[in-house]
C-alpha positions in Angstrom: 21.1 11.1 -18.7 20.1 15.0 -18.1 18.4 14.9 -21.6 16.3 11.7 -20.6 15.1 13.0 -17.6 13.9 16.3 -19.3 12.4 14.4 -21.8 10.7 12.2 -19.3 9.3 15.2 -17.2 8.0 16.4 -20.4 6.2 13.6 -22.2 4.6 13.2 -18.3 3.7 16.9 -18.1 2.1 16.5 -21.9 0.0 13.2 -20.8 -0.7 15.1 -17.6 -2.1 18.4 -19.5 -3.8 15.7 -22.0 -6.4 14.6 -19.2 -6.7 17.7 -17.8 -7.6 19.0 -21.0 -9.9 16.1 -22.3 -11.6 16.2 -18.7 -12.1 19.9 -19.2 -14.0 19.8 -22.6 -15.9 16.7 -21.8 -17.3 19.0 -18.3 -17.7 21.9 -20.6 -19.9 20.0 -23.3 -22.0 18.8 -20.3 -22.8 22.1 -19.4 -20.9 21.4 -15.9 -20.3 24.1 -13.5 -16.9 24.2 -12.2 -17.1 24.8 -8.3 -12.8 24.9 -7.6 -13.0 27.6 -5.0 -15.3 25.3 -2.6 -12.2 22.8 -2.3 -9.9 24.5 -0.2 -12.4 24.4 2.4 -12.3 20.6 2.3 -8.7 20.6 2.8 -8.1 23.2 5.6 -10.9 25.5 6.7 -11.2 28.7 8.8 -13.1 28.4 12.4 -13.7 30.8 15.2 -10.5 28.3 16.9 -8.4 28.7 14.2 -7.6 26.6 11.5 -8.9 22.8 11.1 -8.4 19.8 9.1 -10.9 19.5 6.6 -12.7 16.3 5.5 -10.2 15.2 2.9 -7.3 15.9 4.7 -8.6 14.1 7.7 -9.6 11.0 5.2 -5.9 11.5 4.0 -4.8 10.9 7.8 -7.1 8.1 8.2 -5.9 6.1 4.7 -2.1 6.7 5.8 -2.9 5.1 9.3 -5.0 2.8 8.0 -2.3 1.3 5.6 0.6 1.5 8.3 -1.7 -0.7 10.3 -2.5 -3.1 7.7 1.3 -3.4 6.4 2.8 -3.7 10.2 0.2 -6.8 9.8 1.1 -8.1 6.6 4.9 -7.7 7.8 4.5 -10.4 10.3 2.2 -12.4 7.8 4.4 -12.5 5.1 8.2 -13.2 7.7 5.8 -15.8 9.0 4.6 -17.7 5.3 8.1 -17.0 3.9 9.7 -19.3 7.6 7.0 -21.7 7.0 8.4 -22.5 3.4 11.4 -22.8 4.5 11.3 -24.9 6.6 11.4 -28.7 7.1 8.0 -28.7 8.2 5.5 -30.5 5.8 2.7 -29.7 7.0 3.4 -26.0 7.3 5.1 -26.0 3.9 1.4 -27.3 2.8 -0.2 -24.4 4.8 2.0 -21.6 3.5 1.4 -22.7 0.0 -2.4 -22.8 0.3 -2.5 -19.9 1.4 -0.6 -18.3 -1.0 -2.2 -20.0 -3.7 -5.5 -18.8 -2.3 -4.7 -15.6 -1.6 -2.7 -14.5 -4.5 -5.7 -16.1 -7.1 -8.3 -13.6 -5.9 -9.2 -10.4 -6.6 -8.6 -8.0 -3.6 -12.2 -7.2 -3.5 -13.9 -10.4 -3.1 -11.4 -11.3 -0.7 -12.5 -7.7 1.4 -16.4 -9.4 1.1 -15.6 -12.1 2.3 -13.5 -10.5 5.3 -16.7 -8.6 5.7 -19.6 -10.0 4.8 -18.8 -14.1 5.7 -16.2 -13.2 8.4 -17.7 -10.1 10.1 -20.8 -11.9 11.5 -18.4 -15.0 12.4 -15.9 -13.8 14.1 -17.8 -10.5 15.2 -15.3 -8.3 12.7 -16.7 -5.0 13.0 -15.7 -3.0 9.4 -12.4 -1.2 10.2 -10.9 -4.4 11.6 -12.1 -6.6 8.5 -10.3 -4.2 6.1 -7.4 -4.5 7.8 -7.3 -8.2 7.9 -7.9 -8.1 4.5 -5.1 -5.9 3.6 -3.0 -7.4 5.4 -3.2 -10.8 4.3 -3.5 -10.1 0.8 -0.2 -8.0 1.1 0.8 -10.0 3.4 1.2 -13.2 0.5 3.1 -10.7 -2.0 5.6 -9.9 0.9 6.1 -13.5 2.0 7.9 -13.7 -1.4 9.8 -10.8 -0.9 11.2 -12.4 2.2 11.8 -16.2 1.1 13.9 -14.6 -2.1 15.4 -12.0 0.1 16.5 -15.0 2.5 17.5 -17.2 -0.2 20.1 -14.9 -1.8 21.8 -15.1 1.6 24.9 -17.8 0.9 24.9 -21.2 2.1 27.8 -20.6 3.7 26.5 -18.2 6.4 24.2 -21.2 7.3 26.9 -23.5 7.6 28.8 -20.8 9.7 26.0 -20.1 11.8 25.5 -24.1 12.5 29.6 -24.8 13.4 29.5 -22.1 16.3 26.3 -23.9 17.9 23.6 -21.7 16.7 19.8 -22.8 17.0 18.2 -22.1 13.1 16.1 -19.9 14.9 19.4 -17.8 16.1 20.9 -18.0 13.0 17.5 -16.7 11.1 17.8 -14.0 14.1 21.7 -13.3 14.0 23.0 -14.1 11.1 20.6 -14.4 8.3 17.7 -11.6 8.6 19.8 -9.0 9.2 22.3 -9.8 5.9 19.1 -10.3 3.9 17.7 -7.1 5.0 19.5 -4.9 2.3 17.7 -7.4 -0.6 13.9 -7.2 1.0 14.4 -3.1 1.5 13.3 -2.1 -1.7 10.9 -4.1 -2.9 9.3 -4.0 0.5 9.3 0.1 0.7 7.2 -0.4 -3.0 4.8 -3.0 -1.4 4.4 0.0 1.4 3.3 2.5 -2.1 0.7 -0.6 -3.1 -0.9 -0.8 0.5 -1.8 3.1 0.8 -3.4 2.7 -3.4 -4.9 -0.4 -2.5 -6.4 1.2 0.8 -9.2 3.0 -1.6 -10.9 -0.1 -1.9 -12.1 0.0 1.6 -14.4 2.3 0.8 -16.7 0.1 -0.7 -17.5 -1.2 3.0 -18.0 2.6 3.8 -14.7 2.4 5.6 -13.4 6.3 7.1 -10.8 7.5 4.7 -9.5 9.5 1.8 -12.1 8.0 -0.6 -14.9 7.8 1.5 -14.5 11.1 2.3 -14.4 11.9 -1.4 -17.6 9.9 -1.8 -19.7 11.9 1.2 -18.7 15.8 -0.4 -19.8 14.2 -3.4 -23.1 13.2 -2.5 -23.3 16.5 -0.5 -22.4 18.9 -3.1 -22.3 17.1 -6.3 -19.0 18.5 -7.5 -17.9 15.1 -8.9 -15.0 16.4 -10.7 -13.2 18.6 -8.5 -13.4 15.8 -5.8 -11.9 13.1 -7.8 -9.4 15.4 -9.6 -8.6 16.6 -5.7 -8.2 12.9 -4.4 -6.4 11.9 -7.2 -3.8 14.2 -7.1 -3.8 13.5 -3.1 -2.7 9.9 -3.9 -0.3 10.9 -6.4 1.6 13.2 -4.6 1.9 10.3 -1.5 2.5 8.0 -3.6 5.1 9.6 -6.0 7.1 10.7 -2.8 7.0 7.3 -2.0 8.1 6.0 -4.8 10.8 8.7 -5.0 12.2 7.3 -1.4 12.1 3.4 -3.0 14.1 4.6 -6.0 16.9 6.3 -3.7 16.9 2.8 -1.3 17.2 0.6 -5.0 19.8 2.9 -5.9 21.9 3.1 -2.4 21.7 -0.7 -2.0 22.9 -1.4 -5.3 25.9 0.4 -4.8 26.5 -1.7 -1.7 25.4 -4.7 -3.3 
């Protein structure tokens, strides 16, 4: 096990070292000027206050808020879609799997257009709001199968419990099911959370305030394309591999208790 880990670090640290290195010889046959000590200030910069946040770090606050906005949403979507499937409704069984069918057949960017562009002048979305939406009920579809599977590996047997002491299937959804279904859905719903913040970048195209907006208005400014991009990618990757790192301990400390 100790030797596979080491070996994995290392054949990540060599793939890692390959791109840096590629990136570095394709800049230098351009003739590219490296600018690296102008990105510090974009992080945290020196004022006659004190310290402030920078533009990318302030991006990085807006992405992360962004996303927890847009998953809180696609929580309720998806515990909503998942009921509706469930249930012995018809027509909401026909609803919930429309929409998944639409949703989960198109691409997350033509779906934020059409949030923005068809549904902005509609309903009077202004952009922040329209990503949102859009996040959240694209995200919202993947985690309505999270939940139905995470409420189907619950036993009949708690059902039929729930039902001989008098309890409403709403109570027993409430009581008795949700919460004994909750240590399936953990996981896989903690890695939908790592998805949300990489799929919050796309935002941008509707010139949306965050990490890669941000990115895109240095750019423009100073022209330092690669020590942006390098800069915002490692950003995302160290969120996102702490992330990750969390949804690996949960997998592992519910399948113990599993």
């Amino acid at each position: 096990m100790f030797a596979s880990r080491i070996f994995s670090v290392a054949l990540y640290a060599v793939v890692i070292w390959l791109i840096v290195r590629t990136a570095w010889t394709g800049a230098e046959a351009m003739g590219y000027n490296w600018q690296w000590y102008r990105v510090p200030q974009y992080l945290l910069r020196r004022t006659d206050d004190g310290f402030a946040l920078g533009e990318l770090a302030t991006g990085l606050g807006a992405s992360l808020l962004l996303s927890a906005v847009a998953f809180t949403l696609a929580l309720i979507i998806g515990l909503v879609v998942a009921l509706l499937r469930l249930s012995n409704l018809v027509v909401g069984k026909a609803v919930a799997r429309a929409f998944l069918e639409i949703v989960r057949n198109m691409p997350l960017l033509v779906l934020l257009y059409l949030f923005y562009y068809v549904g902005g002048p509609i309903f009077g979305l202004d952009r922040y709001v329209a990503s949102v939406l859009c996040l959240g009920v694209f995200h919202g579809a993947i985690l309505s199968e999270v939940f139905r599977a995470g409420i189907n590996s619950v036993g009949r047997g708690q059902w039929e419990a729930a039902m001989s002491i008098g309890m409403t299937r709403m109570q027993s959804y409430r009581y008795i099911i949700l919460p004994q279904s909750v240590r399936f859905m953990l996981p896989p719903i903690t890695g939908e959370a790592v998805n949300m913040i990489k799929s919050s970048a796309i935002v941008s195209v509707i010139a949306v305030a965050e990490l890669t907006t941000a990115g895109r208005n240095i750019i423009s400014d100073t022209y330092m394309s690669f020590e942006i991009w390098f800069t915002v990618a490692v950003i995302y990757l160290a969120v996102t591999l702490c992330l990750s790192v969390f949804v690996s301990h949960l997998e592992r400390r519910f399948a113990v208790e599993i």
